[in-house]
N, C-alpha and C positions, 0 to 999 in steps of 0.2 A: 279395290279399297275395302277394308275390314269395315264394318259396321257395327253399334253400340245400340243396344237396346233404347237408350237415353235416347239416340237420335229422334227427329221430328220423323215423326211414322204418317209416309205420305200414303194413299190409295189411289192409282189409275184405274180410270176409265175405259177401254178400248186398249187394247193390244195390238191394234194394227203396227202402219209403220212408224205413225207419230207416236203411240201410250209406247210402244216400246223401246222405241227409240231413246225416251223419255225416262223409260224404266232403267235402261241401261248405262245412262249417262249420268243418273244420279246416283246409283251402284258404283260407276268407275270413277266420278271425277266431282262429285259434290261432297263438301264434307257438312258433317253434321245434321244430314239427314237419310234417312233409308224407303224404302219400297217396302210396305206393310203388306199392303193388299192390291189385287188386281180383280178387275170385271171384264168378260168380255162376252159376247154371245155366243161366242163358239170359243167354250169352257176347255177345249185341244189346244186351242193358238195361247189362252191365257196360263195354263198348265207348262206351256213351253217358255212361254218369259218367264214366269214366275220359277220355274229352274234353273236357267243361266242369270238371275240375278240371284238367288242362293249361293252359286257357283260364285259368286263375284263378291258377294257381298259376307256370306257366311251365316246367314240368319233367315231364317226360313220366312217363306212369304205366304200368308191366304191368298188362296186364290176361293172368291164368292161368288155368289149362285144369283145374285141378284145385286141392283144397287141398292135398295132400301137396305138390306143387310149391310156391305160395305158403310154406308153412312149413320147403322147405328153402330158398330163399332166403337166403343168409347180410345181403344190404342189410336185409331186413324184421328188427326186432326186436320189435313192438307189434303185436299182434292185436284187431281191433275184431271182434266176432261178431254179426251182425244178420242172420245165416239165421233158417228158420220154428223157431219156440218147440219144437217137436220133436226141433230137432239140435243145442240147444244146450251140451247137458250131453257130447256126441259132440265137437264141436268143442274146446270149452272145454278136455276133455283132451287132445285133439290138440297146442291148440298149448302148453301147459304141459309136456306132454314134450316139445315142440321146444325149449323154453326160451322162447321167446316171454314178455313182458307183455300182459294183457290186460282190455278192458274188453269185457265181455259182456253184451249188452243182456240185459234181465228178458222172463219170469223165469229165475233158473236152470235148471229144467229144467221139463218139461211133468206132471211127477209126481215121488210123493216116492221112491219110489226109486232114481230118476237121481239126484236131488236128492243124497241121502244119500250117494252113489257118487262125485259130480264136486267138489262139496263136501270132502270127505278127498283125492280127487287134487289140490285147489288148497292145500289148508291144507297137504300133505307138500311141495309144490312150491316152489321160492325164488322165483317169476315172482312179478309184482306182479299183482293182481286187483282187479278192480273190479266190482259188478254196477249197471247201470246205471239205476238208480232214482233218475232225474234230478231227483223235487221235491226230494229232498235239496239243491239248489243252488236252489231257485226263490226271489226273496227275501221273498215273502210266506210260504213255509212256514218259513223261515230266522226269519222275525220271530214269528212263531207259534211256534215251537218257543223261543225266546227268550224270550217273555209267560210261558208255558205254564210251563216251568222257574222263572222267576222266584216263582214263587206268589204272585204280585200279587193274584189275583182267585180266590186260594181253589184247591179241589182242582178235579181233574176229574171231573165225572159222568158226560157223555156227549157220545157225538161221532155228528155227521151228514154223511153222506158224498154227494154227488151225481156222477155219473158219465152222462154222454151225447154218443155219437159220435152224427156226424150219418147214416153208413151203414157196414154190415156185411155185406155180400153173402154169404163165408163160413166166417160164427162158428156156434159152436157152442153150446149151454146151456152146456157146462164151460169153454171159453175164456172164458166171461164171470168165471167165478173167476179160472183159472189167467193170463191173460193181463189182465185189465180189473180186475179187484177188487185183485189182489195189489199195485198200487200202493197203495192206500187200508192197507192192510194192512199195508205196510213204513213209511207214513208214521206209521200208531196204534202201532206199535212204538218206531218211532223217535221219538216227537214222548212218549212216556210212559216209556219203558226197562221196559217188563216184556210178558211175550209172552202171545199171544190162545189161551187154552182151548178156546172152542166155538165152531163157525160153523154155525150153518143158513140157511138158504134159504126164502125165502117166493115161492111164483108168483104173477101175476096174470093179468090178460086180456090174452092175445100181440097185438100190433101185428100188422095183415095185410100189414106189410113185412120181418115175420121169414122166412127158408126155411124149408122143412120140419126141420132139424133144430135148431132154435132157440126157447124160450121167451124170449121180449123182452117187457116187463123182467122182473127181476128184484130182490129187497129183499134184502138179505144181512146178515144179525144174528152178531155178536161180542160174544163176553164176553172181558175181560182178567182178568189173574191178580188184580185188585184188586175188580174187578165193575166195571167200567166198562161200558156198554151201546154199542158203535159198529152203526150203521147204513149200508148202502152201496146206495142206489139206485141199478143199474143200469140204461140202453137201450142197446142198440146201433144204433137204426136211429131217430131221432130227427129228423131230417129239415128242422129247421130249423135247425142249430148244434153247435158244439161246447160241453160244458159242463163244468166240474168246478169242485169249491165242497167245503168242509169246513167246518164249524161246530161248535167247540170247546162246549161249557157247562161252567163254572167254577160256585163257588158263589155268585157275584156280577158275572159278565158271560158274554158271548155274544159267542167269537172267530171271524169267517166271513171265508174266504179266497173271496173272490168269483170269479166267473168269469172275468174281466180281468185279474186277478192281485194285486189290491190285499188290504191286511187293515183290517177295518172290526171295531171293537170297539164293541159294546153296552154302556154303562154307565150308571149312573146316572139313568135314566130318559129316556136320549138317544140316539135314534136318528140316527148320523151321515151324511151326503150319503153314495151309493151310485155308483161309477162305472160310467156306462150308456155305450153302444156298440156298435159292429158285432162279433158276435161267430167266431170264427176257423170254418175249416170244420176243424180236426183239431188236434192237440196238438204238431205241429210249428212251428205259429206261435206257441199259446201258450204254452210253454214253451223258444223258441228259446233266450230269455238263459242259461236255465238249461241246455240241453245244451251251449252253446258254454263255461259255468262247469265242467261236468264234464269237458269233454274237456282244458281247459286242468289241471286238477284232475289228470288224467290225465297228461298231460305231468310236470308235478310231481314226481307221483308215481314216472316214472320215472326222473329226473332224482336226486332225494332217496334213492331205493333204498325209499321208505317210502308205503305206502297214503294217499292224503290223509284226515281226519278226517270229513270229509263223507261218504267213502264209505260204499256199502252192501256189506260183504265174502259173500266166500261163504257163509257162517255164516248171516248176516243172507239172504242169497237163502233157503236152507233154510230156515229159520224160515216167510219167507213160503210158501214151497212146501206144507211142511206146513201151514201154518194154509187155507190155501185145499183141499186137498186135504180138509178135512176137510168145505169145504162142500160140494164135490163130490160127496164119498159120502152128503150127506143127498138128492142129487139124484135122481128118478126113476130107476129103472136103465135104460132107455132114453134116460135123457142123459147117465149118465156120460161 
């Protein structure tokens, strides 16, 4: 997709697989805005996006030697953040006192006291925020959360959550909260509107392709303010695919957002066709629709001067941060 100078001249953070991923989709598939600038620490990786979004886009991209630079920048107005889960709640205020807009990938910060800190710097801030907790746009949770609210099939009882990357070289026991769970986490919030009380942790027998500082998998038990029971199977090192699945129970059907991304409802004593297929190796394939809906979401958002509805605000990051934090601390003290 050709790009206009006039475009909203965003700057990414991290060129890993998220800032790039990132870079690339708003290059191919957002209109009316472009990729300005890029940061990354290893000025090689950021040099390489920043040429196949050239390639894509037609307008050449900085790539900077630091973020204070990037953020004085007067062209950049929109800040994407997809450095390590660590510096996020760092960043995040950096570019809010530039004045910067910005989407921030999840989660907010890697603990709750960042959390509680970068959270009040965005909410006192006039920048536009976003935390990017992309199933929000996916349209099988979009239609699940639409069933769900409707009370067609009765209240909710309990939700089953599956979670498995195909490798994790180096994750940690608590990154499988703070970073892997907290999606499932923002989604039982947001898919019910009321927030999760207790999280424990259950171990089992480690896979002998976890590292040394990793229990794989793990089972992660939530209770909601109502008693709602959510369960989150975690692996990180799963080795044949990528997977993630939810399964709602109503008092009279069985809502499962399957691996593929479809929604299949259990009713009436009828088990409907299950769409089978090759499944992705990471979540950048299968949720691509849905990042390229948040990033345009984002655009919007700028544009309006207003949060789009979809999103996950900083509030809602907290929330999650907390609630995951809390399984954390049931964890071994050797894994926190």
């Amino acid at each position: 997709m050709k790009k206009k100078a006039s475009d909203i001249s965003i700057g990414v953070i991290g060129a890993g697989i998220m800032g790039s991923g990132h870079a690339l989709y708003i290059s191919e598939s957002v209109k009316g805005a472009r990729v300005a600038g890029i940061y990354d620490a290893n000025t090689t990786v950021a040099m390489k996006v920043a040429s196949k979004v050239k390639k894509i886009g037609g307008l050449s991209v900085t790539v900077y030697d630091s973020i204070q630079s990037m953020l004085a920048a007067k062209e950049i107005t929109a800040i994407i953040i997809a450095s390590p889960d660590n510096l996020h709640a760092e960043h995040l205020s950096m570019a809010v006192a530039a004045g910067k807009d910005v989407l921030c990938e999840k989660p907010l910060a890697s603990n709750d006291s960042d959390a509680k800190k970068v959270a009040q710097t965005a909410n006192k801030s006039k920048s536009i925020v976003g935390i990017g907790f992309m199933r929000r746009f996916d349209p099988a949770y979009l239609e699940l959360k639409r069933v769900v609210r409707s009370g067609k099939y009765g209240k909710v009882l309990q939700i089953r959550c599956t979670s498995r990357n195909v490798s994790s070289p180096t994750a940690t026991t608590a990154m499988l909260l703070t970073n892997v769970a907290v999606h499932e986490v923002d989604v039982i919030r947001w898919l019910l509107d009321e927030e999760i009380k207790s999280v424990n942790v259950n171990l089992t027998k480690v896979t002998s392709k976890a590292n040394s500082k990793l229990l794989d998998p793990i089972s992660v038990n939530c209770y909601t303010e109502s008693g709602v029971l959510a369960t989150i199977d975690i692996c990180a090192n799963s080795t044949y695919g990528y997977e993630v699945g939810m399964e709602v129970i109503t008092e009279s059907a069985s809502l499962v957002v399957e691996n593929l991304g479809d929604l299949t409802i259990v009713k009436d004593f009828y088990l409907p066709n299950r769409k089978s297929g090759k499944l992705h190796k990471d979540w950048m394939g299968r949720f691509k629709p849905a990042y390229i809906a948040e990033l345009n979401a984002f655009v919007e958002s700028i544009k309006k001067r207003k949060l789009h509805p979809n999103f996950a605000t900083a509030n809602d990051g907290l929330a999650a941060s907390i609630a995951c934090g809390l399984g954390v601390k049931s964890l071994p003290r050797n894994q926190r």
